[in-house]
C-alpha positions as CSV (number, residue, x, y, z in Angstrom):
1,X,37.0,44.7,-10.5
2,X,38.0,41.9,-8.2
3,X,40.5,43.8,-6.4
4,X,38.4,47.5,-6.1
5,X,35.7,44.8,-4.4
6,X,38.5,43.0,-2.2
7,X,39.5,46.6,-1.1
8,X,36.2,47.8,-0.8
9,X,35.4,44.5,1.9
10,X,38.8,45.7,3.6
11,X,37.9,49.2,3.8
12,X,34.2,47.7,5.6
13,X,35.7,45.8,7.9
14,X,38.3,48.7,9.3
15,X,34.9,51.2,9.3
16,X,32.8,48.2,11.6
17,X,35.7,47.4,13.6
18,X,36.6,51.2,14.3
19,X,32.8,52.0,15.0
20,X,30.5,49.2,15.7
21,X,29.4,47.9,18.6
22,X,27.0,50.7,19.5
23,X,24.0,48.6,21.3
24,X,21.3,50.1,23.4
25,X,20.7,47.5,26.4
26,X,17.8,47.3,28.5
27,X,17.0,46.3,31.3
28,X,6.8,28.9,38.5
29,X,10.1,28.0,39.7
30,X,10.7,24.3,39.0
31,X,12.0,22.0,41.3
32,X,15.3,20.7,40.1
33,X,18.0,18.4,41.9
34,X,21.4,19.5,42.5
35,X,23.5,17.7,39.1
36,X,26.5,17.4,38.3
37,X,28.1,20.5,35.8
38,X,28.5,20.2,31.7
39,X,31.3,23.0,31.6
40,X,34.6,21.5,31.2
41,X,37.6,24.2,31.6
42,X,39.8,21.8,28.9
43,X,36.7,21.0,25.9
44,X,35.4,23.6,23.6
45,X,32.4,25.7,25.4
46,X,28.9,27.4,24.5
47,X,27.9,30.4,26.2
48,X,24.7,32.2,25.6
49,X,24.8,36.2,26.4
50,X,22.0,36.9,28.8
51,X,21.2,40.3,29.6
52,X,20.6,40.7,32.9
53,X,18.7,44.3,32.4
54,X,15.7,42.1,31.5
55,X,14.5,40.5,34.6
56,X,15.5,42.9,37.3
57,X,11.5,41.7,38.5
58,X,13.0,38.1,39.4
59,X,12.9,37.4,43.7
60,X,14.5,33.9,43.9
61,X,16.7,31.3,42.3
62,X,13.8,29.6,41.4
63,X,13.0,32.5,39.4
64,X,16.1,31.5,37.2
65,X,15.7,27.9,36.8
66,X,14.0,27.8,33.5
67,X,16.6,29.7,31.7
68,X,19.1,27.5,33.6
69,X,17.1,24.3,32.7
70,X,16.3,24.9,28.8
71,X,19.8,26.2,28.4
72,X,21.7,23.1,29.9
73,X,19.2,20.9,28.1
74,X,20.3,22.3,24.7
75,X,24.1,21.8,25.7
76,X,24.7,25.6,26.5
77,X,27.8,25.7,29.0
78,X,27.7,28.9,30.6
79,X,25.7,31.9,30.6
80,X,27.7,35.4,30.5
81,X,25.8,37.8,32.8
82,X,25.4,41.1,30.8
83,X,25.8,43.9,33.8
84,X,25.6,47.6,33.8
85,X,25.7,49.9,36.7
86,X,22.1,48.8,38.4
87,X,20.9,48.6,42.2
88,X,19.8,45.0,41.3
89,X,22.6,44.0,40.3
90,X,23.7,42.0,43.4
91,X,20.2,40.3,44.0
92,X,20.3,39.2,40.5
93,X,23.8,38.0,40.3
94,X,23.4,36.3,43.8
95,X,20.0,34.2,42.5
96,X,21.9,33.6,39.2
97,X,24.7,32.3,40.8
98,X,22.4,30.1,43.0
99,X,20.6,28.9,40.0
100,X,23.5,28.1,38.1
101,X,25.3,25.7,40.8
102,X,21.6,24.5,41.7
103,X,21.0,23.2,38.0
104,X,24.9,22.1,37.1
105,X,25.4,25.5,34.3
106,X,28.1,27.7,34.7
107,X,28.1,31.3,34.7
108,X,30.4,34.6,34.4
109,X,30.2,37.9,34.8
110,X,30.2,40.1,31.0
111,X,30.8,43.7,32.1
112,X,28.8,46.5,29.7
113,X,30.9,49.1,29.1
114,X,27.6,51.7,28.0
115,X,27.6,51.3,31.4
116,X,31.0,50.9,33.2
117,X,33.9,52.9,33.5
118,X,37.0,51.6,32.0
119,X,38.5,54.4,34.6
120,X,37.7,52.3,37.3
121,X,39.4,48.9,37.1
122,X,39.0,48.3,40.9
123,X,35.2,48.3,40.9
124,X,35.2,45.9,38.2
125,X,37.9,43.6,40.0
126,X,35.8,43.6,43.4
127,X,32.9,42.7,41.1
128,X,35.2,39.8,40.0
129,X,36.4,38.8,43.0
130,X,32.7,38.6,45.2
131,X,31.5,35.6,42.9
132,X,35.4,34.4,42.0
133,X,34.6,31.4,44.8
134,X,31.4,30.5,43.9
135,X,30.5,27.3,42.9
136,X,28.2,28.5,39.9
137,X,31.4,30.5,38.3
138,X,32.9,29.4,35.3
139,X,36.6,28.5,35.4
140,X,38.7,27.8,32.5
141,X,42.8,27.4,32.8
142,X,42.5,27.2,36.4
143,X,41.1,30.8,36.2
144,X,37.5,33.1,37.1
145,X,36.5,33.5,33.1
146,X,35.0,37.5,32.8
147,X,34.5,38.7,29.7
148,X,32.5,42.6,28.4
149,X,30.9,44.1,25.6
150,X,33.2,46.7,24.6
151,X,35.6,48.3,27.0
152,X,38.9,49.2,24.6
153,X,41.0,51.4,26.7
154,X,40.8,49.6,30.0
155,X,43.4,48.8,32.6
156,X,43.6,45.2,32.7
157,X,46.2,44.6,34.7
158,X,44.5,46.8,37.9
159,X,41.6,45.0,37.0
160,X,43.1,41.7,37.8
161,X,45.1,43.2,40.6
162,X,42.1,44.7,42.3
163,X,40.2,40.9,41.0
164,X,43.1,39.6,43.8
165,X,42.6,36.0,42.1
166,X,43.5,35.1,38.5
167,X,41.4,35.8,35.8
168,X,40.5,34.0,32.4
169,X,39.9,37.7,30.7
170,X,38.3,37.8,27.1
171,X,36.4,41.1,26.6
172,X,34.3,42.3,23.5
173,X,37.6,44.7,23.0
174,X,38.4,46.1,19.4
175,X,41.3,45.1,17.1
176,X,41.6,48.5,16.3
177,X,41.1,50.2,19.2
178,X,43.2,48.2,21.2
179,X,46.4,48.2,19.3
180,X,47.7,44.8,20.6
181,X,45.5,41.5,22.6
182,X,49.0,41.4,25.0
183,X,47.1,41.0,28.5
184,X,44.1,39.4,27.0
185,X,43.9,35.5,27.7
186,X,41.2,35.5,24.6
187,X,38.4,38.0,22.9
188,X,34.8,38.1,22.1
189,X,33.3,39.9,18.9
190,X,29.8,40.5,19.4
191,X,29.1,41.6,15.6
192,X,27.0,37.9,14.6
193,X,25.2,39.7,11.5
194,X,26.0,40.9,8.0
195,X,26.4,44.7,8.0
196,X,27.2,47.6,6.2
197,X,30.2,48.3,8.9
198,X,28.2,50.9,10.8
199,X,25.9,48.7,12.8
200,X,23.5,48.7,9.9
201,X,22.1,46.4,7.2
202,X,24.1,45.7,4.1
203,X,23.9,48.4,1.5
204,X,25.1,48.6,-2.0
205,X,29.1,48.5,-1.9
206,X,29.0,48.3,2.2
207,X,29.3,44.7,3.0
208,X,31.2,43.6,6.2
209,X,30.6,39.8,6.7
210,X,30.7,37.9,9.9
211,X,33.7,35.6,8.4
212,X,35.5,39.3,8.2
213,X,34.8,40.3,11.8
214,X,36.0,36.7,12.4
215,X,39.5,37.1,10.5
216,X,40.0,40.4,12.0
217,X,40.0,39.2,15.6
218,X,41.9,35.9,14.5
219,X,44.9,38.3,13.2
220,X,44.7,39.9,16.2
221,X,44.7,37.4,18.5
222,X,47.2,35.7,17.4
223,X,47.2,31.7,18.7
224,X,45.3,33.1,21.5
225,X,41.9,31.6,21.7
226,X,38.8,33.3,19.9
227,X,35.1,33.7,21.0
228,X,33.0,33.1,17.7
229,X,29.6,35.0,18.0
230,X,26.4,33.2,16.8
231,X,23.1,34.7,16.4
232,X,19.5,33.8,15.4
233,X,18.1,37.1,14.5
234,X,18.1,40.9,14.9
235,X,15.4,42.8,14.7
236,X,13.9,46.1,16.5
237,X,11.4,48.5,16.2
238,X,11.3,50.6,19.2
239,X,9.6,54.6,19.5
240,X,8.7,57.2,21.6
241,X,7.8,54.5,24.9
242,X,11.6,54.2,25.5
243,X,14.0,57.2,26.2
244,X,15.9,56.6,23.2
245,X,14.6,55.0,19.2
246,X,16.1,51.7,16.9
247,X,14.6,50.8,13.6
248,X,16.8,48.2,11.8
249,X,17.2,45.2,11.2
250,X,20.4,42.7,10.3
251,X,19.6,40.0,7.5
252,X,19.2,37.0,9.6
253,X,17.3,34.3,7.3
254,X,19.1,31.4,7.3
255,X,22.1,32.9,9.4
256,X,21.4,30.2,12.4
257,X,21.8,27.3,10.3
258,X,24.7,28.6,8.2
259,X,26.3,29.8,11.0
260,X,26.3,26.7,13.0
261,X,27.9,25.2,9.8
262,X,30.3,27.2,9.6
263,X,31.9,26.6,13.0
264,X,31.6,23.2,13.0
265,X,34.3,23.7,10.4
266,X,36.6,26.4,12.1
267,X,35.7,24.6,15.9
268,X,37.1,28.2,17.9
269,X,37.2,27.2,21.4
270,X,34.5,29.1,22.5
271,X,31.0,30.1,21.5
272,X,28.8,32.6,22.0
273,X,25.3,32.8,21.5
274,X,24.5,36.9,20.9
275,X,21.9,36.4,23.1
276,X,19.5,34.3,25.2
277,X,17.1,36.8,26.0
278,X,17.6,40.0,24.0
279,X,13.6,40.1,23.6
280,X,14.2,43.8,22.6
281,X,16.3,42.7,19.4
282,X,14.9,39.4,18.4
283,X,18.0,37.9,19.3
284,X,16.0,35.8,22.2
285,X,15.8,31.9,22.0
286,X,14.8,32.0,26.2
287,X,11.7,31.2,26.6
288,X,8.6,34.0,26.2
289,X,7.4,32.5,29.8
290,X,10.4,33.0,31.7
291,X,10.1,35.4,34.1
292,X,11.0,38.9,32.8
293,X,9.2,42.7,32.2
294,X,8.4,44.3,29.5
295,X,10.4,47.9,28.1
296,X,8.1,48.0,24.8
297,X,9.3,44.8,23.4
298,X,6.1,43.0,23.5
299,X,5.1,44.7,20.6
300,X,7.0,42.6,18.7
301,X,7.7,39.3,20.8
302,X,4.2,38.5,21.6
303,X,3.2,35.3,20.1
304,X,6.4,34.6,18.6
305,X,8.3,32.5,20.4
306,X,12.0,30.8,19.4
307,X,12.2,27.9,21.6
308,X,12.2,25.7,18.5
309,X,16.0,27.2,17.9
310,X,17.1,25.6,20.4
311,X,16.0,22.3,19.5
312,X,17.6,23.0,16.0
313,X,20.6,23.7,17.5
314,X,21.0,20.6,19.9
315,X,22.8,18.3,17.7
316,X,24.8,20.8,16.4
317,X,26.2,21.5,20.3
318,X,26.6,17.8,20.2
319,X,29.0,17.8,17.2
320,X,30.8,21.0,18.7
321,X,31.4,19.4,21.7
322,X,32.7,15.9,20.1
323,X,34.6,17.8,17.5
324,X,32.8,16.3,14.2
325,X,32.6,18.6,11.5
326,X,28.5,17.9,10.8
327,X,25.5,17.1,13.2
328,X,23.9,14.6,11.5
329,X,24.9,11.2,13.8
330,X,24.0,13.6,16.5
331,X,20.1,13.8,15.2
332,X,18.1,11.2,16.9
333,X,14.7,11.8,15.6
334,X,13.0,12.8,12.9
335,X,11.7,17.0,13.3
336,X,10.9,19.7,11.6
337,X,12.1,23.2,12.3
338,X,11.3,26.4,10.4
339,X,10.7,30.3,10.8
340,X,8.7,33.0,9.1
341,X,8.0,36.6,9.0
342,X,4.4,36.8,9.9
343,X,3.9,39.4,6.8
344,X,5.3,39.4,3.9
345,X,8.4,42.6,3.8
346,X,6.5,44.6,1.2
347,X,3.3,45.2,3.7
348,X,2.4,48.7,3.6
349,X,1.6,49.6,7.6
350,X,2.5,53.2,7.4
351,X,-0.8,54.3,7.9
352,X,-1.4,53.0,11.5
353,X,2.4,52.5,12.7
354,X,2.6,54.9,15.1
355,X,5.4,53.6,17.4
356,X,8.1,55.8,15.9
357,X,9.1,59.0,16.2
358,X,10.1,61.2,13.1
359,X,12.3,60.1,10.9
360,X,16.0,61.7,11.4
361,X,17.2,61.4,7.4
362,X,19.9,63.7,8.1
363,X,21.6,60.6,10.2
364,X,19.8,57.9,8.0
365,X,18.0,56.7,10.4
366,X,14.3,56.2,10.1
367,X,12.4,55.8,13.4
368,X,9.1,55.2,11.9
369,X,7.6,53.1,9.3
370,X,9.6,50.6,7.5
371,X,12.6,49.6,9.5
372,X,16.2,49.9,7.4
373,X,17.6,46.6,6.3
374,X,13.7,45.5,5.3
375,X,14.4,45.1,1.7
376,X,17.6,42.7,2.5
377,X,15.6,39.9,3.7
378,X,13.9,37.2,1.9
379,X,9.7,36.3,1.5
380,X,10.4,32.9,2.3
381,X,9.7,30.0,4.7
382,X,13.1,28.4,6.3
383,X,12.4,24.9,6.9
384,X,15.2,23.0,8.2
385,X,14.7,19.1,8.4
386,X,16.5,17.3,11.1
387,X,16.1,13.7,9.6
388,X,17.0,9.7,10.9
389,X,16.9,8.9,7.6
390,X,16.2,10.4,3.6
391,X,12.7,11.3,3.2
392,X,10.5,13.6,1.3
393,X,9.0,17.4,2.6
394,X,5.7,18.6,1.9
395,X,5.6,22.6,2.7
396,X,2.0,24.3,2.0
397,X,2.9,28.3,2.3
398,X,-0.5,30.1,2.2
399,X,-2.2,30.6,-0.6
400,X,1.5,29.2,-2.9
401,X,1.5,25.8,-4.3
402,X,2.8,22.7,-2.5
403,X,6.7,22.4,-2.8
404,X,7.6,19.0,-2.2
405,X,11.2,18.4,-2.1
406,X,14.0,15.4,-1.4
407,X,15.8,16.0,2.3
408,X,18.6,13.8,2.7
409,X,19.6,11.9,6.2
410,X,20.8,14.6,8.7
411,X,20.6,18.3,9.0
412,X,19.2,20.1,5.5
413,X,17.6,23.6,4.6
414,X,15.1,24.7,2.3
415,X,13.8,28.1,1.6
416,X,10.1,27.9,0.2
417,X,8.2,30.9,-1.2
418,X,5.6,32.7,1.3
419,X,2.6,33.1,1.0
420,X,-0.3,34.0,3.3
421,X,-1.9,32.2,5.2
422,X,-1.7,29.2,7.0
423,X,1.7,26.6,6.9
424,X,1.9,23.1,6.9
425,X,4.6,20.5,6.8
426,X,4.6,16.9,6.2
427,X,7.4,14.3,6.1
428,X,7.0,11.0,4.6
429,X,9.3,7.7,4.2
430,X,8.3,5.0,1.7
431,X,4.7,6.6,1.3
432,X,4.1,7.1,4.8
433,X,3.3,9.7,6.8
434,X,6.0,10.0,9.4
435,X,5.2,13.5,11.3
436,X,3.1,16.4,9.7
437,X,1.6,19.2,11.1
438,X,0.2,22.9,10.7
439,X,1.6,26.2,12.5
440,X,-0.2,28.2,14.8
441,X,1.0,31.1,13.2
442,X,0.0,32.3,10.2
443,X,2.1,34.6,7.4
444,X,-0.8,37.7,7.5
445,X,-1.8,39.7,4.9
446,X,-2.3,42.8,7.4
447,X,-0.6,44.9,10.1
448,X,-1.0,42.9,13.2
449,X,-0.8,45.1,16.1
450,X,-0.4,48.3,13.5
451,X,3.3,47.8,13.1
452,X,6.1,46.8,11.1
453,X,7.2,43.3,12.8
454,X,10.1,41.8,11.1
455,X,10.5,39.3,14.2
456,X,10.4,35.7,13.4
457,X,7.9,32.5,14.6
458,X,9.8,29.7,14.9
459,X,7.9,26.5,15.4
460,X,8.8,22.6,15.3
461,X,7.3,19.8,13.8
462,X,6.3,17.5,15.8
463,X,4.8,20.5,18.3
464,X,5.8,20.6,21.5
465,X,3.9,23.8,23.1
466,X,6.1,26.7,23.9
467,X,5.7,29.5,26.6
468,X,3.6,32.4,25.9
469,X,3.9,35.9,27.4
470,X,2.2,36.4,30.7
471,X,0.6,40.1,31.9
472,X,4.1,41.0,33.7
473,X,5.9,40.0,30.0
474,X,3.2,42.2,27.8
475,X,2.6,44.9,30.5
476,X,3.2,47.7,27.7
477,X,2.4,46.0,24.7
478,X,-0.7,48.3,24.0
479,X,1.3,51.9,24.9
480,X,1.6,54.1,21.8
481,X,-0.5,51.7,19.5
482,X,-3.1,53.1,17.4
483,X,-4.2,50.1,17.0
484,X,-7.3,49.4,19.8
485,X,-8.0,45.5,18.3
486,X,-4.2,44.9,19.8
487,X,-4.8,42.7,23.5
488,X,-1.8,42.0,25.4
489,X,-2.2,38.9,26.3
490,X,-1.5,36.0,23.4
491,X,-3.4,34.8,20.6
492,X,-2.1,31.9,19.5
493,X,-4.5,28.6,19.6
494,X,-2.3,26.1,18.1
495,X,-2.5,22.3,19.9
496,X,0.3,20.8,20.9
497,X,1.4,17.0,20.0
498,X,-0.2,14.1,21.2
499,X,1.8,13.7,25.1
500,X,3.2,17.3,24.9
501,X,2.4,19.7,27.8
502,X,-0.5,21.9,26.8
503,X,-0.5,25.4,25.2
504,X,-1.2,28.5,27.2
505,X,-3.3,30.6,24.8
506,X,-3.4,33.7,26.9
507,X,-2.3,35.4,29.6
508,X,-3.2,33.4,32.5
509,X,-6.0,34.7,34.9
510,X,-3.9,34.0,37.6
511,X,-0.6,34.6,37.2
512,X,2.1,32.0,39.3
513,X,4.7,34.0,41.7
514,X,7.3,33.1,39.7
515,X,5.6,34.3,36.6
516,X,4.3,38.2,38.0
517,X,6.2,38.1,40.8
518,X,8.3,36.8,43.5
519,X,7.2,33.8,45.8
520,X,6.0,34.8,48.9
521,X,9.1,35.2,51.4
522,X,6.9,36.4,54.5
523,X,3.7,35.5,56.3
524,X,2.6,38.8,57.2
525,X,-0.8,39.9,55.9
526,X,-1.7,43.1,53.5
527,X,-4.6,44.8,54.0
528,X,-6.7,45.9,51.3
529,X,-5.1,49.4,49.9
530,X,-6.9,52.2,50.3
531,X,-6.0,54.1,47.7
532,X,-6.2,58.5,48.2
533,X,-9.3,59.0,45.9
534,X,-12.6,57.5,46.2
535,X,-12.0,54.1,44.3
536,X,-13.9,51.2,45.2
537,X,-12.5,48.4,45.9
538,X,-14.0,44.8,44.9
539,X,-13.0,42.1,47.4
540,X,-13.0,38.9,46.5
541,X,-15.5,36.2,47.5
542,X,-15.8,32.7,48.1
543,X,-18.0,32.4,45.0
544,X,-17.9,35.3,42.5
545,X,-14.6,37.3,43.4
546,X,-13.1,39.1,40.1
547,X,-10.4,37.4,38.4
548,X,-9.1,39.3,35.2
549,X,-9.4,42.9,34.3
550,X,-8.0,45.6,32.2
551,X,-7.6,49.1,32.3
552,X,-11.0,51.7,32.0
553,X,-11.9,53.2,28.9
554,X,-10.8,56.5,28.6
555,X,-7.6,56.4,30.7
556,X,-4.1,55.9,29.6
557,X,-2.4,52.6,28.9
558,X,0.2,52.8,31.5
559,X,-2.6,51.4,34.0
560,X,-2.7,48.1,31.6
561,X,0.0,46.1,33.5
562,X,-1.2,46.8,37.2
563,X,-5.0,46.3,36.2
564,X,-4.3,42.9,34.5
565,X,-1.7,41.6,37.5
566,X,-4.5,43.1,40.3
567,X,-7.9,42.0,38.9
568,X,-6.6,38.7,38.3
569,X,-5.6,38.8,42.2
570,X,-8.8,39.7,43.2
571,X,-8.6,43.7,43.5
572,X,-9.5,45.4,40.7
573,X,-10.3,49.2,42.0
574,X,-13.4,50.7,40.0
575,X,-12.9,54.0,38.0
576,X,-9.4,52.7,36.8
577,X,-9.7,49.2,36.0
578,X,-12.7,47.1,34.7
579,X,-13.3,43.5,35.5
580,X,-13.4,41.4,32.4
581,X,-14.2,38.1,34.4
582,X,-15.2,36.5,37.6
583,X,-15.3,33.4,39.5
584,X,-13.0,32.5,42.5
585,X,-9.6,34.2,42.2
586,X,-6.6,33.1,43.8
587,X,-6.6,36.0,46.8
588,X,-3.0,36.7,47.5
589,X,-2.7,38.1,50.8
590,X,0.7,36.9,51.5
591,X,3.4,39.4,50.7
592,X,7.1,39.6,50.3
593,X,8.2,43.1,50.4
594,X,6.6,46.6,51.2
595,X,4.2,48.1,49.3
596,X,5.2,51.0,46.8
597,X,3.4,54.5,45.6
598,X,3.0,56.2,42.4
599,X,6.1,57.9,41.1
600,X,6.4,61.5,41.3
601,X,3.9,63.1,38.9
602,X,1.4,60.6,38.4
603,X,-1.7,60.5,39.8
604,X,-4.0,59.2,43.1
605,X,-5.3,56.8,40.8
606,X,-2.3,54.4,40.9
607,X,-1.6,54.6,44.8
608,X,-4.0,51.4,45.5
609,X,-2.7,50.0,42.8
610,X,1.3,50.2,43.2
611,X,0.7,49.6,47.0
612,X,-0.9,46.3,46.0
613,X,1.1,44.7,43.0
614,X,5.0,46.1,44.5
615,X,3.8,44.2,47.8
616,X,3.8,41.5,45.4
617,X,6.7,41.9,43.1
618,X,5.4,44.2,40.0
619,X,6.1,47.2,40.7
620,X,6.5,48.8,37.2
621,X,8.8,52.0,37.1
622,X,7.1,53.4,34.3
623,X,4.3,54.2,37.4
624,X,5.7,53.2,40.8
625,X,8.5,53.7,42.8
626,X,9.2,50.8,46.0
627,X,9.1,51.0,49.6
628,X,7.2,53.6,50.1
């Protein structure tokens, strides 16, 4: 039986390594000093994957700085710039670049091949080569690092011709599609989940392990070094709003902290974090507040934010870094970290889930109702004590029993039964109550928004606020629910710790440039739109100007976004939006771009509107079209 199983693994991995990789992409600045960089081109390096498809909205470098900040404040190296074949690609990588040297990170360019041709190694070299000098590129060996997800079959030698300066390449290329790593300097497997070994969950007898995608590439590569993937989650949920449909998820429970464990014993040279801002897979730690837009994924994102990974995953960087084989001389307070579901996996929300389209059984796939993979995860609580010193746990899961438990000195997990309702921690040390507190979240006994969310909220203990989804981030967070209770705009009233910075419970009524849009690059004036059909338009006032709004009852949901990011501006044009409240908004006359116009096909009603919000930054393809 031993060796059918041992086959059966082998027979996984070739199937995943043949097949896999088949992901669908999408697409207030702080003030910070010029510092000196962490990245090292000799020591072992983090990256994080950032997909640059996310914030094609961002105007300046400043616009980057949070990403740049919380990353190099959790000991993240380098971010790898996921790129397609986009018109923003240059602003974007230009302000990243800016960012990166303004804040002491590193970055590199990470090709997509869903998006690229590997027929045309000189474009990709030219790519290389305009950011090659820049003092925000990474450089390891004395070379421009570039790595890709996928791109088996490319030239890589007129790549680094055309590059014209030498090149650190390691690209997301397959063992066996590439038949040998000769003119590779190193490789990155992006598979960081458990899987059946056709980029979906485990089934019964289809088991492909992360360790086996990381033998694979090891074999492979030979002594040449090896870019371990890491990930904190995968989940998505995504229906008839997008052009194409993904219901799965990847067992991800306690796959953060095990992972982490597990290369603090191997210690690859590099790794990478699959990904910083994936909001549309779960896979995000980034802040929910950093600038970005929304392509449906707010359904799912909203009120769940992952900062606290991060601050898990501190000491652990530390120890990577130093070369120790544990983080717990690295831990230099007592916290407690843990993540949830926010129902439990057996919730029946098939009755108002309508964000799917029909299911296709003939391919396996099932685009609405319960995503694949739901029965592979786990009802529990993952509480993982970073701790000074032994002490004992206290975890109240809803409506469960108390489980108090031992945690020893130093980094330690604990799965505790769910159950809904409200979850509370405690830590205590001779008797005493060292830190204790309750989530904000809750583990629900109903659909919250009408869907399936298998998405996790990750808090910490003490609570240290996190960022919260602004009307730019949850623009279509409402499209194709069912559900009319669903606002979006953020729940959550949890208080932060005594000194910590407050909580935003909502959207804000105003939101900052850098938040909804650029900062203002120009002095010149916009007058009020006028939009084509008789809409009235409520300028603001001195004393009661409008300040929030949403879109009117009756018309469709796509007006959500601009209604929300005008009213709170001050225009809010009657007969498509409705102001929800007044007072003195912040009247933003001050534009940095032309105006736009609705997109062929829809109608007069959004002229006002695009004209106003793409003067200011939004401009929302689902309903405008710029500079126009």
């Amino acid at each position: 039986m031993d060796s059918i199983l041992r086959l059966a693994r082998l027979v996984g991995a070739l199937c995943l390594l043949v097949g896999l990789f088949t992901r669908a992409v999408y697409a207030a600045p702080l003030a910070a000093p010029v510092v000196a960089p962490r990245a090292s081109s000799n020591g072992p390096l983090v990256f994080a994957h950032f997909i640059v498809g996310t914030v094609a909205n961002r105007q300046t470098a400043g616009d980057w700085d949070v990403d740049m900040q919380s990353a190099k404040a959790a000991g993240i190296d380098a971010f790898a710039l996921n790129i397609g074949l986009d018109s923003y690609n240059t602003k974007q990588l230009d302000i990243a670049y800016q960012s990166a040297a303004n804040n002491g990170l590193k970055v590199f360019i990470s090709f997509d091949f869903n998006y690229w041709s590997t027929g045309n190694p000189s474009a990709i070299g030219q790519m290389i080569a305009r950011y090659a000098s820049n003092s925000g590129q990474l450089i390891v060996d004395n070379k421009v690092f570039v790595s890709s997800f996928l791109g088996d079959g490319l030239n890589v030698g007129a790549v680094r011709s055309a590059a014209g300066v030498p090149i650190f390449f390691a690209p997301n290329f397959n063992p066996y599609k590439t038949g040998s790593s000769d003119g590779l300097d190193a490789a990155f497997n992006w598979m960081a989940w458990n899987s059946n070994g056709r980029n979906k969950a485990p089934s019964p007898g289809a088991l492909m392990t992360v360790q086996d995608g990381d033998n694979a590439y090891k074999n492979w590569l030979g002594s040449k070094p090896y870019v371990s993937p890491i990930s904190p989650w995968f989940h998505t949920h995504y229906g008839p709003e997008v052009s194409y449909s993904k219901n799965w998820l990847f067992p991800s429970d306690t796959l953060w902290y095990d992972r982490w464990n597990t290369l603090l014993q191997s210690k690859p040279r590099f790794i990478e974090i699959v990904t910083w801002n994936d909001w549309g897979e779960s896979s995000y730690l980034s802040p929910l507040s950093a600038s970005h837009h929304d392509d449906g994924n707010s359904k799912w994102a909203n009120d769940m934010p992952h900062e606290a990974w991060l601050d898990m995953a501190k000491p652990f960087i530390s120890a990577y870094h130093a070369g120790a084989s544990k983080p717990d001389s690295y831990i230099k307070e007592d916290q407690i970290v843990y993540w949830f579901r926010q129902n439990p996996k057996g919730l029946n929300c098939d009755g108002t889930d309508t964000t799917m389209g029909p299911a296709n059984n003939a391919s396996g796939d099932y685009f609405n109702g319960r995503p694949n993979g739901a029965d592979g995860v786990e009802d529990s609580i993952i509480v993982v004590s970073l701790l000074t010193a032994a002490g004992t746990v206290s975890v109240t899961s809803g409506n469960k029993a108390t489980v108090t438990y031992n945690a020893p000195a130093g980094a330690y997990l604990q799965k505790i039964p769910m159950g809904v309702g409200s979850q509370s921690f405690e830590l205590t040390r001779g008797g005493k109550s060292i830190i204790a507190g309750t989530s904000p979240k809750e583990v629900s006994g109903s659909c919250i928004c009408g869907i399936y969310n298998f998405n996790a909220f990750v808090g910490k203990i003490p609570d240290q606020g996190f960022g919260t989804l602004n009307a730019v981030g949850a623009a279509s967070l409402t499209q194709g629910l069912r559900v009319a209770t669903c606002q979006p705009q953020a729940t959550l009233n949890g208080q932060p710790a005594a000194g910590a910075p407050p909580r935003q419970t909502q959207a804000p009524a105003n939101p900052s440039p850098s938040a909804a849009g650029p900062s203002p690059t120009s002095t010149a004036a916009l007058p009020i739109p006028t939009p084509t059909t008789s809409i009235a338009i409520v300028k603001p006032n001195a004393a009661s100007g409008c300040n929030g709004g949403t879109v009117a009852a009756g018309l469709s949901g796509n007006f959500i976004g601009l209604c929300q990011f005008s009213c709170a501006l001050g225009y809010c044009p009657a007969g498509v939006c409705v102001c929800t409240s007044n007072g003195s908004p912040s009247w933003n006359a001050v534009v940095s771009q032309p105006g736009g116009c609705p997109k062929p096909g829809m109608s007069d009603g959004y002229a006002g509107l695009c004209s106003f919000t793409c003067a200011r930054g939004y401009c929302p393809d689902s309903a405008c079209q710029p500079n126009c």
